[in-house]
Residue, then its C-alpha position, 0 to 999 in steps of 0.5 A: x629505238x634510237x638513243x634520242x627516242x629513249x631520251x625523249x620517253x625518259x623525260x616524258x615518263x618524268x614529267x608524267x610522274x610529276x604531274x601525277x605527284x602534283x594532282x595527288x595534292x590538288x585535284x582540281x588544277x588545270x593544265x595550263x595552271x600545271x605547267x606554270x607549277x611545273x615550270x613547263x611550257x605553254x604549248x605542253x598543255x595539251x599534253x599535260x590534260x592527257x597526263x591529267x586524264x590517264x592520272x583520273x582513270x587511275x585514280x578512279x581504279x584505285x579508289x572505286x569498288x569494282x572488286x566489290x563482290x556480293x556471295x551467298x545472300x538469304x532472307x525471308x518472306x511469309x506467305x499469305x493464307x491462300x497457299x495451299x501446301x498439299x498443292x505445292x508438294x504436287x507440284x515439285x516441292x519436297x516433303x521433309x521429315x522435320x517436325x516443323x513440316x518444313x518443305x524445300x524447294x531446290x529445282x533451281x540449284x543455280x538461283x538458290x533454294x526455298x524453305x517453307x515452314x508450316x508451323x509459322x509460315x515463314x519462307x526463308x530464302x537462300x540464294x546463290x552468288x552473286x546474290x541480287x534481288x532479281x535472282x530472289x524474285x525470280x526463285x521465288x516466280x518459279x517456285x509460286x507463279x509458274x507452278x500455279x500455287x499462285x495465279x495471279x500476277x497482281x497478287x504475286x506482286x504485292x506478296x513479294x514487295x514484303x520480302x525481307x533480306x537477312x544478311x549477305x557476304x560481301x568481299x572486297x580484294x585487294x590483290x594480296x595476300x592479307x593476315x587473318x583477322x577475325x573482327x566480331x565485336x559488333x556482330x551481336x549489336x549490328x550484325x556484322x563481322x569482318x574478316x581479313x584473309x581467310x583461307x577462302x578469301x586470302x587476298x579478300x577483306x570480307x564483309x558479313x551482315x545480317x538483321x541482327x535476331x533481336x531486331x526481327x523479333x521486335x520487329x514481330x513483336x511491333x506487329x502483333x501490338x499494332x494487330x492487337x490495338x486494332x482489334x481493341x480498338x474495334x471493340x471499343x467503338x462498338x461499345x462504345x456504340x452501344x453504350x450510346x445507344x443504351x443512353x438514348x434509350x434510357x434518356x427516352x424513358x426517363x424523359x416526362x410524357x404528357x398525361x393522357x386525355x380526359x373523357x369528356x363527360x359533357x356530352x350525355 
């Protein structure tokens, strides 16, 4: 490379530096608008709108969340009155000892794992990173659709589009080594911690979040309300159903009849 080259690189790098200085400030100038700021000449226009180019791709790199991680998620699901659990213990699930009678699904190691409780019928879902919802479908396909404990793809379809997720760990890095802090004042009210690095994530702002227990069982709670006025409410229209007929009847009875035909005597 030659003295006047190295001279050339050094004034372009300069100017690439003050055309980046310059869209910090404004984003929107264009390039002509650039060179008039910068007191450059018309025909470095072109040059400047690369410039402006690489200073978005830069931006964008700087400002956008492509380290965004998701890790570990879970969630729950209930199942419906047709699963048989003597059948799925046939057909791969585990038979634990807990007097929950709990059984555990873990044939797909890499999706994620199963728990169903027999007690409430809750399934709890505990999936592996990077966590998305179709690896949880797809946890969930295997151990219920291709295991034949259900045979329908329609009902399988409407049984899944119930499933709740829990919570999530989500990390955000950025590059360097961070000082541990632990931020959990909100973890009671909203369900979130945020910590900075941790021995796992030194380099990592890490984000976990849940469905706060006190929501979930408000929301339970919700539930078996409305189940229960719509019970009552049933029964109260066939009271009040038969307390119309009642009434109509009791009408009918206290209603005047005529009296009834005098013989006629006329006639010997």
């Amino acid at each position: 490379m030659t003295e006047n080259s190295d001279v050339i690189l050094s004034q372009d790098q300069t100017v690439k530096q003050r055309v980046w200085k310059l869209l910090e400030k404004n984003h929107d100038l264009k390039p002509l608008e650039i060179c008039i700021l910068l007191g450059l000449p018309k025909e470095k226009a072109d040059s400047v709108g690369h410039r402006k180019t690489e200073w978005k791709h830069d931006f964008r790199n700087r400002h956008s969340l492509k380290c965004l991680k998701f890790h570990k998620a879970r969630g729950w699901i209930y199942a419906f009155k047709g699963l048989d659990r003597e059948a799925a213990v046939k057909v791969g699930w585990l038979q634990s000892r807990a007097k929950n009678r709990m059984l555990l699904w873990n044939k797909d190691l890499l999706l994620g794992r199963l728990q169903w409780f027999g007690t409430t019928g809750r399934i709890n879902l505990w999936i592996r990173k990077p966590a998305t919802k179709g690896k949880a479908l797809q946890l969930l396909a295997k151990a219920f659709l291709w295991t034949g404990l259900i045979t329908s793809q329609t009902v399988f379809d409407v049984w899944i589009s119930t499933l709740r997720f829990k919570g999530s760990h989500l990390t955000y890095d950025l590059g360097e080594k961070l000082p541990y802090a632990v931020i959990d004042f909100l973890q009671e009210s909203n369900g979130v911690i945020v910590k900075t690095g941790d021995i796992t994530h030194p380099t990592c702002i890490e984000v976990e979040f849940c469905y706060p227990d006190w929501a979930e069982k408000n929301e339970l709670l919700f539930q078996q309300a409305l189940k229960i006025l719509e019970t009552n409410s049933k029964a109260f229209e066939m009271d009040t159903t038969a307390l119309q007929e009642f009434s109509n009847f009791m009408r009918d009875l206290s209603a005047p009849r005529s009296p009834p035909p005098k013989d006629d005597r006329s006639v010997v």
